[in-house]
Biotite code that builds the C-alpha atoms (Angstrom):
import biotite.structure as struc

atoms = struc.array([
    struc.Atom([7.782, 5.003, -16.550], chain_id="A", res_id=1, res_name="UNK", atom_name="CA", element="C"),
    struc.Atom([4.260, 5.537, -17.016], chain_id="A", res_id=2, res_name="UNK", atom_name="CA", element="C"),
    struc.Atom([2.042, 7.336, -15.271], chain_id="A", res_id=3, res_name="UNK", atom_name="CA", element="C"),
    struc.Atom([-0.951, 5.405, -13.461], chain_id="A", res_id=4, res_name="UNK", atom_name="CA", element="C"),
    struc.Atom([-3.069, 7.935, -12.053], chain_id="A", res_id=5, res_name="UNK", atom_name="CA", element="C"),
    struc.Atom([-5.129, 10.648, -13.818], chain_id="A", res_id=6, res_name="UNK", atom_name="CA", element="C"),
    struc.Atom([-2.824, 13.494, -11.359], chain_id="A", res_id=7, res_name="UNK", atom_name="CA", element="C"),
    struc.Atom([-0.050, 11.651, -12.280], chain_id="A", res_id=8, res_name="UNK", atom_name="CA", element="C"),
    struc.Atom([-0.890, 12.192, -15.630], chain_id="A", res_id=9, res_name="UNK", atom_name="CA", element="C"),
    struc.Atom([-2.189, 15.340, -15.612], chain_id="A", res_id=10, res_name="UNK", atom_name="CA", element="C"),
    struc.Atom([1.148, 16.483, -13.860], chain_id="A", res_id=11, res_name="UNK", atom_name="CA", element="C"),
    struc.Atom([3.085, 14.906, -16.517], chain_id="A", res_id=12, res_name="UNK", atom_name="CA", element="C"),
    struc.Atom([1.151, 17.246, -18.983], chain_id="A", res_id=13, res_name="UNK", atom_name="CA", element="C"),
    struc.Atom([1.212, 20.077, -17.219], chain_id="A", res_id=14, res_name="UNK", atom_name="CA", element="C"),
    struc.Atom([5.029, 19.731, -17.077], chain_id="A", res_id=15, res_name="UNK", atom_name="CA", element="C"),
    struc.Atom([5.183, 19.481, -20.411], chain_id="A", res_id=16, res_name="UNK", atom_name="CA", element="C"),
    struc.Atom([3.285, 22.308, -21.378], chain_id="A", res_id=17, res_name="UNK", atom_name="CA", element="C"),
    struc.Atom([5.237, 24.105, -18.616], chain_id="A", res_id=18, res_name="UNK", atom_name="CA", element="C"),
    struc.Atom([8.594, 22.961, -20.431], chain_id="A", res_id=19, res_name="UNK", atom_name="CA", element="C"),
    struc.Atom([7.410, 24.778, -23.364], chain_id="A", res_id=20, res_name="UNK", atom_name="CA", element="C"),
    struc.Atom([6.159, 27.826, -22.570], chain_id="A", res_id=21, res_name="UNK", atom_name="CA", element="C"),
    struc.Atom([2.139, 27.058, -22.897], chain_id="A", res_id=22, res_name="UNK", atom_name="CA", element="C"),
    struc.Atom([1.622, 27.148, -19.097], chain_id="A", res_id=23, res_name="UNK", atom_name="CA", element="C"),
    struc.Atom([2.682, 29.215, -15.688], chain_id="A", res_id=24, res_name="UNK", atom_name="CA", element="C"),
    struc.Atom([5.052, 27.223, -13.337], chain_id="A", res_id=25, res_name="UNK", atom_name="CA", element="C"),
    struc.Atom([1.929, 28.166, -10.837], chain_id="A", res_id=26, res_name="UNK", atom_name="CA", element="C"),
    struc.Atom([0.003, 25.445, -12.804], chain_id="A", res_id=27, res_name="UNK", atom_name="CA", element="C"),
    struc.Atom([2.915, 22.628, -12.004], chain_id="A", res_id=28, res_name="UNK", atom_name="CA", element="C"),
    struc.Atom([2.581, 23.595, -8.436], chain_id="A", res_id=29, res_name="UNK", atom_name="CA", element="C"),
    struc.Atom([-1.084, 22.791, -8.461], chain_id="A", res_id=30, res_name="UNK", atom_name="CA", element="C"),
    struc.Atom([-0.723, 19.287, -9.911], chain_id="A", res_id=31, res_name="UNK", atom_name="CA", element="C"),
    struc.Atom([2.092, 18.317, -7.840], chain_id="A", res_id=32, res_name="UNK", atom_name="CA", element="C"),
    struc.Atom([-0.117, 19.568, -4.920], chain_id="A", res_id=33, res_name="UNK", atom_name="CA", element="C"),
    struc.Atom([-2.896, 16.937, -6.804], chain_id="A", res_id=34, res_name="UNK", atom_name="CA", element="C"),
    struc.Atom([-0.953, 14.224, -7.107], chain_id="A", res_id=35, res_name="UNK", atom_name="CA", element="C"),
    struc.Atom([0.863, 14.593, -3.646], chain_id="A", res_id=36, res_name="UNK", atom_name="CA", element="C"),
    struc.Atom([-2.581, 14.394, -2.274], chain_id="A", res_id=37, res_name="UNK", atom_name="CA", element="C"),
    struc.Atom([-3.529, 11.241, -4.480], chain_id="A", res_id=38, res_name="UNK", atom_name="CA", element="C"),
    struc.Atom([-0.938, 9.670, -3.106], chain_id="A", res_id=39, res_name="UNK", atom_name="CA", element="C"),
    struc.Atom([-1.387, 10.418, 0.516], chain_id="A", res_id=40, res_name="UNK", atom_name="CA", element="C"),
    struc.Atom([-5.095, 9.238, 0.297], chain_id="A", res_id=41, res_name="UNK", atom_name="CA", element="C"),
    struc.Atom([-4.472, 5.925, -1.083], chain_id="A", res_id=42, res_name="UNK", atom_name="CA", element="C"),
    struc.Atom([-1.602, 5.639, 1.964], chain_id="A", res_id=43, res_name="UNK", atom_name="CA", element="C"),
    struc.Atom([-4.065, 6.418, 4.253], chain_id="A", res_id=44, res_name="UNK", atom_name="CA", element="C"),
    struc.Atom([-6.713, 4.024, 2.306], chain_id="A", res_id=45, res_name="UNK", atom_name="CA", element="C"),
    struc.Atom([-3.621, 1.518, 2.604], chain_id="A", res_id=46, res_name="UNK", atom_name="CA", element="C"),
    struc.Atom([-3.303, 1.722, 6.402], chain_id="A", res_id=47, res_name="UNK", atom_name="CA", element="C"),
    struc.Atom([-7.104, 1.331, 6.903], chain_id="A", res_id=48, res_name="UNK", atom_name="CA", element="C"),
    struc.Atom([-7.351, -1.489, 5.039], chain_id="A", res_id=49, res_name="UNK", atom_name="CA", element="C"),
    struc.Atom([-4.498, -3.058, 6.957], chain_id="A", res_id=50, res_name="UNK", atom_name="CA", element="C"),
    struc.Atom([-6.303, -2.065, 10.283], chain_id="A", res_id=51, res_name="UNK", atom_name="CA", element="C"),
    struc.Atom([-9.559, -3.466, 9.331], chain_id="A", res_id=52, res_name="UNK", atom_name="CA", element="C"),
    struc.Atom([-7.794, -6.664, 8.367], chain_id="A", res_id=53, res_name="UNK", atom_name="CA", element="C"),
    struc.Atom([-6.231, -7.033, 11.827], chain_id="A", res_id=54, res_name="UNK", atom_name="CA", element="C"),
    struc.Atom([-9.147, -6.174, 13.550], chain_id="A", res_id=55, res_name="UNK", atom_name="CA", element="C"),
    struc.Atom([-11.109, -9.086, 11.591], chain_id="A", res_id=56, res_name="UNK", atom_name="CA", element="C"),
    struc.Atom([-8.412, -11.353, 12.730], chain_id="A", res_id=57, res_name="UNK", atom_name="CA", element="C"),
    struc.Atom([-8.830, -10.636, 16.233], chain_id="A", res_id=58, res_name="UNK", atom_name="CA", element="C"),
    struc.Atom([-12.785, -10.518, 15.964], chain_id="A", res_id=59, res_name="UNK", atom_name="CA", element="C"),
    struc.Atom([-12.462, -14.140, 14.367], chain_id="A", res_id=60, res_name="UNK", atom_name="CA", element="C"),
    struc.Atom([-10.742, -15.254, 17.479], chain_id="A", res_id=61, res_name="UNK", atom_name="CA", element="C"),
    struc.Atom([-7.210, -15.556, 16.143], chain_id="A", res_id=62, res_name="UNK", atom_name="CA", element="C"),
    struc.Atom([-3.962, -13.271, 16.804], chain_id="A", res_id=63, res_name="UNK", atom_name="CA", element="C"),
    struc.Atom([-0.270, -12.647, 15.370], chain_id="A", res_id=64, res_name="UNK", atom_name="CA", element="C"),
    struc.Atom([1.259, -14.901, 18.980], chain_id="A", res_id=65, res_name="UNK", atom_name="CA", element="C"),
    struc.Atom([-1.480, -17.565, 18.498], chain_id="A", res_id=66, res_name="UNK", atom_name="CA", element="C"),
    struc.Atom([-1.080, -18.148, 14.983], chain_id="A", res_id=67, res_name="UNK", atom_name="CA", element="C"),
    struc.Atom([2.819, -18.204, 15.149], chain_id="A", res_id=68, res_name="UNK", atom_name="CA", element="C"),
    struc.Atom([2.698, -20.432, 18.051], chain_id="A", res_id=69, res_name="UNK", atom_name="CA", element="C"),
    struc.Atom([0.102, -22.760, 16.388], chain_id="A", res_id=70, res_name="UNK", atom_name="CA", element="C"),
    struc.Atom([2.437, -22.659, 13.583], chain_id="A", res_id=71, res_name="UNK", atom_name="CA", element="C"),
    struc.Atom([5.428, -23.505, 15.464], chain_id="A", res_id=72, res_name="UNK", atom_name="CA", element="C"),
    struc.Atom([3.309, -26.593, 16.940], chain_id="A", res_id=73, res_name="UNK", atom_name="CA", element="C"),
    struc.Atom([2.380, -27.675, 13.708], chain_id="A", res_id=74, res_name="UNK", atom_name="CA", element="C"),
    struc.Atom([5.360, -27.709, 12.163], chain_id="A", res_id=75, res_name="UNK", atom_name="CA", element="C"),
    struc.Atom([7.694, -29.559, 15.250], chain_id="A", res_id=76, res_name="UNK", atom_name="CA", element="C"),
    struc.Atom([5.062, -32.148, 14.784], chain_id="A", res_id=77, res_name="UNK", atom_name="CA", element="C"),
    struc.Atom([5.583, -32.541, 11.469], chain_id="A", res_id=78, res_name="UNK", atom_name="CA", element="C"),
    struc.Atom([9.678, -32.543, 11.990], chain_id="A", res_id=79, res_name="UNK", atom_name="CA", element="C"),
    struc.Atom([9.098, -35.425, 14.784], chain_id="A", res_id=80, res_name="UNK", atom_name="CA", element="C"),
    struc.Atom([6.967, -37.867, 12.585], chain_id="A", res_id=81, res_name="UNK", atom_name="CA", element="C"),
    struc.Atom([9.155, -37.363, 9.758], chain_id="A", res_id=82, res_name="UNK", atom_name="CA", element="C"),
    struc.Atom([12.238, -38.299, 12.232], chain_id="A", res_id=83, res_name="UNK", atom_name="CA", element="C"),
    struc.Atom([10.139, -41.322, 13.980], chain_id="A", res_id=84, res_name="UNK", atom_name="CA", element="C"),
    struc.Atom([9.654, -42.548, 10.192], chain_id="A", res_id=85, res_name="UNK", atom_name="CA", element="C"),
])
């Protein structure tokens, strides 16, 4: 597998250089510590997105019960005219 971030890959080459012999394990601790914090920014980055996305939701007058509901509707109605046909 690949790596698809630039700690990713500099922890990849780090590693390597670790492996053999260029480089102090110290220096594999500080890009694990690099790419652990990549990846717990783009979680939180994640979760904010999904926040802001409810919160437009709501603010454009819809919610998770009134669209399932809706959706319920819609779809008996649907299941009765294709019985009454």
């Amino acid at each position: 597998m690949m790596p698809s971030t630039l700690p990713e890959q500099s922890l990849t080459v780090t590693m390597n250089q670790y492996q053999a012999g260029i480089v102090s394990y110290l220096n594999v601790v500080v890009a694990q510590t690099l790419a652990l914090n990549n990846e717990k920014t783009a979680v939180d980055i994640r979760g904010r997105r999904l926040n802001a996305c409810v919160l437009l939701v709501k603010g454009l007058g819809g919610g998770w019960k009134g669209f399932q509901e809706a959706s319920l509707k819609s779809s008996a109605g649907r299941a009765a005219t294709v019985i009454a046909s």
